[in-house]
ZAMARGU-4260 file (C-alpha; in steps of 0.2 Angstrom, whole numbers, plus 5000, padded with zeros to 4 digits):
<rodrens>
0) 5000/5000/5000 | 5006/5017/4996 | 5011/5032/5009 | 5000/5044/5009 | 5009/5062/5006
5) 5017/5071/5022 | 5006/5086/5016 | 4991/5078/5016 | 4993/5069/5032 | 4984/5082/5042
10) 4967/5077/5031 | 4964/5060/5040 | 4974/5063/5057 | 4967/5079/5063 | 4951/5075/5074
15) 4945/5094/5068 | 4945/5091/5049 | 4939/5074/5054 | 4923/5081/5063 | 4921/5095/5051
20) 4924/5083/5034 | 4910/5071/5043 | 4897/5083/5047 | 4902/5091/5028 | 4896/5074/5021
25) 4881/5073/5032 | 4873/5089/5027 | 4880/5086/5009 | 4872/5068/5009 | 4856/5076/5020
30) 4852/5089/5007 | 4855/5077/4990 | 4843/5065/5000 | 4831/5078/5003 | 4832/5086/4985
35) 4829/5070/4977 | 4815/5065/4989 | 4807/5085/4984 | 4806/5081/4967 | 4800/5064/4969
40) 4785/5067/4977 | 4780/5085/4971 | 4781/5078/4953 | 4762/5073/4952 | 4755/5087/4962
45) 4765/5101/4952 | 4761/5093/4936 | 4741/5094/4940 | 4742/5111/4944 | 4751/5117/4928
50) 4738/5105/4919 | 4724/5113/4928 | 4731/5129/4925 | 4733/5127/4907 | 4716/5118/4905
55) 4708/5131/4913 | 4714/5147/4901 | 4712/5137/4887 | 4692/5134/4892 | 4692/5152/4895
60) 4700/5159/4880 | 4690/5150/4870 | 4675/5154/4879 | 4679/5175/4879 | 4684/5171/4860
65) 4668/5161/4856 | 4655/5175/4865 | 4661/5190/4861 | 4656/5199/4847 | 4668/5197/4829
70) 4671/5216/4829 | 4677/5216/4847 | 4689/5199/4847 | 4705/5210/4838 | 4703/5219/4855
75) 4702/5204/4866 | 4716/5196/4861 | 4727/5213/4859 | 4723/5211/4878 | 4726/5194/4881
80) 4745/5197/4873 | 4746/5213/4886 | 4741/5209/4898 | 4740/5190/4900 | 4755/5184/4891
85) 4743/5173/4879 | 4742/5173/4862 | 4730/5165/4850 | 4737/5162/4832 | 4728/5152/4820
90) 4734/5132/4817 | 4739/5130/4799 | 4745/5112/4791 | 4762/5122/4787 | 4766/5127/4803
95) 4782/5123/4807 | 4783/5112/4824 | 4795/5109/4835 | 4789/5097/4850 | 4789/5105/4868
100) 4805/5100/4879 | 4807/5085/4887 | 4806/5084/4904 | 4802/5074/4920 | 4784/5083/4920
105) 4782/5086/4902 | 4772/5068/4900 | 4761/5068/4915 | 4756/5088/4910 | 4751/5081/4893
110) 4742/5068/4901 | 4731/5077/4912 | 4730/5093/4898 | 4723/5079/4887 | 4710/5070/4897
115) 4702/5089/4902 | 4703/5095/4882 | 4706/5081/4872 | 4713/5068/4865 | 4716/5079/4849
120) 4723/5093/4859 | 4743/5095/4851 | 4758/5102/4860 | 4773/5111/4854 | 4788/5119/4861
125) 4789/5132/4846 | 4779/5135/4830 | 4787/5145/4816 | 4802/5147/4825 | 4794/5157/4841
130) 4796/5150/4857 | 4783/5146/4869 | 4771/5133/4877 | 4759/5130/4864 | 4742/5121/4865
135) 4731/5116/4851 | 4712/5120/4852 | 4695/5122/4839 | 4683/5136/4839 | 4669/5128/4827
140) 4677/5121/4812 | 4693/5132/4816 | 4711/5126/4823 | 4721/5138/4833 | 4737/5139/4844
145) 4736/5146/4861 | 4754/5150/4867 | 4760/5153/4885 | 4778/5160/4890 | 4789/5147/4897
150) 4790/5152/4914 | 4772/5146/4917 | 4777/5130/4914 | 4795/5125/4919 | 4797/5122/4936
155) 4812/5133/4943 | 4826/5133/4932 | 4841/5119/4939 | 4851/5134/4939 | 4841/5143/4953
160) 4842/5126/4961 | 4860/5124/4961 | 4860/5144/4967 | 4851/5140/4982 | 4859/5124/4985
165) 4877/5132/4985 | 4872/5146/4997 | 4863/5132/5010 | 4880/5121/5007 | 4891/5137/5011
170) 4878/5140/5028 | 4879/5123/5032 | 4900/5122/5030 | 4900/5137/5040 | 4892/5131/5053
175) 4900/5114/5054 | 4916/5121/5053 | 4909/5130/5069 | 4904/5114/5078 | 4920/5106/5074
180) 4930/5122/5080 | 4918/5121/5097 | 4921/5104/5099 | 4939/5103/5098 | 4944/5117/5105
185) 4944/5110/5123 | 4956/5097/5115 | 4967/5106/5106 | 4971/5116/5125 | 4971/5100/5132
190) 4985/5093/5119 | 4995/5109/5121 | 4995/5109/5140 | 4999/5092/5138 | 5013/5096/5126
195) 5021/5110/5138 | 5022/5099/5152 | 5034/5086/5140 | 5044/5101/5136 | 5046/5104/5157
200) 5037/5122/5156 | 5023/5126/5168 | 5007/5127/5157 | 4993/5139/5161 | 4978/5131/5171
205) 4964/5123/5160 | 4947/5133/5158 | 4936/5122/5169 | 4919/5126/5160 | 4907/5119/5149
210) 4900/5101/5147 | 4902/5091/5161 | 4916/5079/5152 | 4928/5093/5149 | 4927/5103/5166
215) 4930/5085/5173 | 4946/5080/5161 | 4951/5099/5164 | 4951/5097/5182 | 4959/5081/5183
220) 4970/5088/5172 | 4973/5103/5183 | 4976/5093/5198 | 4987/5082/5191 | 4998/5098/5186
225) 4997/5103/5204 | 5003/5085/5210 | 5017/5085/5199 | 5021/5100/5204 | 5023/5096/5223
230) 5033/5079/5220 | 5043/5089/5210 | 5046/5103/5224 | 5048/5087/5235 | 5062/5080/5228
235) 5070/5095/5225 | 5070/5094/5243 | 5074/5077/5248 | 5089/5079/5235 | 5096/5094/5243
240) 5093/5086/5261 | 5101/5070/5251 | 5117/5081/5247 | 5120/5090/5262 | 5119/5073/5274
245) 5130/5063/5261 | 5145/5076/5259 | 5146/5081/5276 | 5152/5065/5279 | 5160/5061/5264
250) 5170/5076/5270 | 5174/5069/5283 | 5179/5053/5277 | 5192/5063/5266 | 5202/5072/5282
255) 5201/5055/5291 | 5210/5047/5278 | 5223/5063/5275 | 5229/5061/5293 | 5229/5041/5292
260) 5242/5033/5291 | 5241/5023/5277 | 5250/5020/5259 | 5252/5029/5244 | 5240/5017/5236
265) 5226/5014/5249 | 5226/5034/5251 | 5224/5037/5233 | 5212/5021/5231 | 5200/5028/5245
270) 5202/5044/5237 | 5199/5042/5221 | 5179/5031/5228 | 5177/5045/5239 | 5178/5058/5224
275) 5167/5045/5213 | 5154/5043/5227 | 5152/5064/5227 | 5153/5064/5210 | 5137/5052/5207
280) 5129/5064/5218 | 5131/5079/5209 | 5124/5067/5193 | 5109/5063/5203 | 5108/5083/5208
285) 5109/5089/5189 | 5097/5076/5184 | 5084/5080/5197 | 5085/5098/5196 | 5070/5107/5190
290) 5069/5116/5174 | 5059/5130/5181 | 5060/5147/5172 | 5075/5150/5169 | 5084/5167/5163
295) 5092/5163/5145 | 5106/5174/5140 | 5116/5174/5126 | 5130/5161/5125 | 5144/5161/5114
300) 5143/5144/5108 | 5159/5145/5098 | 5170/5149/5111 | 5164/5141/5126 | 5166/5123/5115
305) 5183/5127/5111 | 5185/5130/5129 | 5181/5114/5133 | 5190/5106/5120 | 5207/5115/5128
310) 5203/5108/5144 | 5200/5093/5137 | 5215/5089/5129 | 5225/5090/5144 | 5218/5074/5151
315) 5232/5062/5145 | 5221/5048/5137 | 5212/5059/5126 | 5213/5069/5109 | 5202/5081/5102
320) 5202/5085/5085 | 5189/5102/5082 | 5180/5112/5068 | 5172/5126/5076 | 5163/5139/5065
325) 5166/5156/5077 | 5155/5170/5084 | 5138/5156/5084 | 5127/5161/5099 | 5114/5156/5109
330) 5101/5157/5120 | 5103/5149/5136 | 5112/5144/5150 | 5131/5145/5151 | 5133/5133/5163
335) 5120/5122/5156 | 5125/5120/5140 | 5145/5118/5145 | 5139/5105/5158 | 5131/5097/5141
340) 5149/5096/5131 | 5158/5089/5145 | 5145/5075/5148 | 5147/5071/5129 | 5167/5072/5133
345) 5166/5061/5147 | 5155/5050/5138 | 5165/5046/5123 | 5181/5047/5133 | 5174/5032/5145
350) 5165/5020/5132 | 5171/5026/5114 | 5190/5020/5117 | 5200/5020/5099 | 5202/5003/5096
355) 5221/4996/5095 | 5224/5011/5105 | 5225/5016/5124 | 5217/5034/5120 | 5200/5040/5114
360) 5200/5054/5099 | 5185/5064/5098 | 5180/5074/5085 | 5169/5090/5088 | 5160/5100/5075
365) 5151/5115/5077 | 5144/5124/5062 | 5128/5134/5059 | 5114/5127/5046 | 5102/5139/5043
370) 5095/5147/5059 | 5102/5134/5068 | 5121/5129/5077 | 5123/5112/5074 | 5134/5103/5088
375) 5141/5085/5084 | 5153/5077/5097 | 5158/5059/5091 | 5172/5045/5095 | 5178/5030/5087
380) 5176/5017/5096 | 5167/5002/5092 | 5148/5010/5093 | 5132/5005/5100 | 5120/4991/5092
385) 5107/5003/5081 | 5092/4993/5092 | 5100/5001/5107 | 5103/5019/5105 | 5087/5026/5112
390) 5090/5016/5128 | 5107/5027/5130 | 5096/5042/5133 | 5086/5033/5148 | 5093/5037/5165
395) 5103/5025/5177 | 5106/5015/5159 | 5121/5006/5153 | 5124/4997/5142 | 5131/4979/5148
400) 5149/4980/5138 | 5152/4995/5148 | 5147/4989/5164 | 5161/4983/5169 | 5173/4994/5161
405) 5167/5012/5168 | 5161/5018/5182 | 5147/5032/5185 | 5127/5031/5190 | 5124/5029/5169
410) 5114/5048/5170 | 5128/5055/5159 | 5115/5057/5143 | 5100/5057/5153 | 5106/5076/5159
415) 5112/5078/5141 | 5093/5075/5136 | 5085/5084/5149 | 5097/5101/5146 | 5095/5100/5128
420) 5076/5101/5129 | 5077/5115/5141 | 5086/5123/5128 | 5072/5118/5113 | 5083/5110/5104
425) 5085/5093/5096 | 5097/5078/5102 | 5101/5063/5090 | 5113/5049/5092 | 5119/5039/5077
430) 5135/5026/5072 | 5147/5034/5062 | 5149/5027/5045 | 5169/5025/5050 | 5164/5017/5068
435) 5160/5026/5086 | 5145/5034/5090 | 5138/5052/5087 | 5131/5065/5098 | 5120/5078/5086
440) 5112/5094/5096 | 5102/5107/5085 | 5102/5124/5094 | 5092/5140/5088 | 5102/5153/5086
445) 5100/5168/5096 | 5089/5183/5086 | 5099/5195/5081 | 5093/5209/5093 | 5097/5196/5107
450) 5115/5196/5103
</rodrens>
């Protein structure tokens, strides 16, 4: 089965142009139904009224035309044409006749014109070339045509129809594109509510009015904002008390071994857990911390990456080959962002080793695309299993070739995530086509009266 086109996607998965397509065919259906059924069953009672109609100034045509005096008929029928639209013309067997149009009602007014005049009685829908209803009728011995304008006869026209059909269609879309819109508009606040709370912003409260359903799925909704908000406020809490009731002893531990007496190699050993231990902490720290609202400046990209990669290549088992495009800013958080590079540092240096070598080369691109400054940090190492890469950006997650090999609380990409989408920008990880894996991060460039 064939894709439908991106561009026509919102057609079928947008509940709006779903409702509104619905009731568009509903009313469309409605009105053809209703049309149809109109002229179904008004077809015999509007054919016996034209044929009475016609029957009926025929009789009384001939009638005036019969009675009145042969001096005063020239009048009569100067006033039938002026006045009445008739007019009476004698029949001759060289007339030239056209028959009358064909129509749904044309028979059954034949019909019924006949059984009230005649079976003689003939019908033409122009005689000599003038157009017109004409009816055939005797005075005596004499034949003569009575003629009628059209409109008396045709029903109205289809192109009235179809006028008052379009404006009724337009009405009708109107107000179904109304419905929809009152419909889904409670969704539509719900979805982007829904939305601000996966970017980690504080969404306004929900209106809780209208229908019972929405003010209850708008008050759930509410509350559970409210909820979130308080575990969040809690841990925050229980982290910091976390913190400050780990590293006071940690601290301590650190002086007791200074003034131990103990080797050069247990020293350092106990050292070097003590420092890991404070250092999971301040992962768990920058995980937990809430995004809030924060104050964005604007950051000189460029520089604080090539910063970082100075720093980083004074750490003897790494190498750090660069291309930054200078003077790219952005908006957000210094200390944020740099806390972002170093995690993607750290991470490569740990698990994205150069194989047949004891060091890790690390390649860091920074360019701009657009209104965009594109950041890829990437190793080459042996990469990550393509099945696996979205489980990297899940906290407390490694995977189980570097288990044994590293060490840390596995929340190393997981803060990388959570930064980057404080940031509104985009995080992707990919295998290199030469080996190792790659970290792409997508920031908007700050607007140029930022800057």
């Amino acid at each position: 089965m064939l894709a439908k086109p991106a561009r026509f996607a919102w057609l079928t998965s947008g509940l709006y142009w779903r409702t509104f397509f619905l009731l568009s065919f509903l009313i469309a259906a409605s009105m053809a139904a209703w049309v149809v059924s109109f002229r179904i069953v008004e077809r015999t009672p509007r054919a016996e009224q034209i044929a009475s109609q016609v029957a009926s100034i025929v009789t009384i045509t001939r009638s005036a035309l019969l009675h009145s005096a042969p001096t005063s008929r020239r009048e009569l029928l100067f006033d039938l044409a002026s006045n009445e639209g008739i007019r009476v013309y004698p029949r001759e067997e060289n007339d030239k006749v056209t028959p009358p149009q064909d129509t749904t009602l044309m028979p059954l007014i034949q019909s019924m014109v006949r059984s009230r005049l005649g079976i003689e009685t003939r019908f033409a829908g122009s005689v000599n070339d003038i157009p017109g209803f004409w009816i055939s009728f005797t005075i005596d011995d004499d034949d003569y045509w009575l003629t009628l304008d059209r409109e008396r006869i045709e029903r109205t026209s289809g192109i009235q129809l179809l006028g008052w059909a379009t404006i009724t269609l337009l009405l009708s879309l109107t107000g179904a594109a109304f419905i929809s819109r009152l419909i889904n508009l409670p969704l539509a606040r719900l979805t982007q509510a829904a939305r601000a709370i996966g970017r980690g912003q504080q969404p306004a409260p929900l209106p809780e009015r209208g229908p019972t359903e929405i003010r209850e799925a708008n008050g759930s909704f509410n509350q559970m904002v409210v909820d979130l908000n308080r575990v969040e406020s809690d841990r925050t809490l229980i982290l910091a008390g976390i913190s400050h009731d780990l590293r006071t002893p940690i601290s301590r531990m650190l002086l007791e071994v200074e003034m131990a007496k103990l080797s050069d190699d247990a020293r350092a050993g106990m050292q070097s857990d003590l420092a890991q231990m404070d250092a999971i902490i301040g992962q768990f720290l920058d995980y937990a911390r809430p995004a809030g609202e924060e104050v964005r400046q604007p950051v000189d990209l460029s520089a604080l990456i090539m910063d970082i990669a100075r720093e980083a290549s004074r750490l003897p088992d790494v190498q750090i080959f660069s291309d930054v495009t200078s003077g790219l800013e952005v908006l957000g958080n210094g200390i944020d962002l740099r806390r972002v590079v170093n995690n993607l540092i750290e991470n490569a240096r740990r698990y994205g080793k150069t194989p047949g070598s004891s060091r890790t080369d690390i390649d860091i691109r920074c360019w701009r695309d657009g209104d965009k400054a594109v950041l890829e940090v990437g190793d080459r190492g042996t990469g990550v299993p393509d099945s696996e890469l979205e489980q990297l950006l899940r906290p407390f997650t490694r995977l189980d070739s570097a288990r044994s090999q590293a060490n840390g609380a596995g929340l190393g990409l997981a803060i990388v995530e959570r930064v980057v989408q404080r940031h509104g920008a985009t995080l992707r990880l990919s295998n290199r086509d030469q080996g190792g894996l790659l970290a792409r991060i997508a920031f908007q460039l700050a607007p140029a009266g930022k800057i």
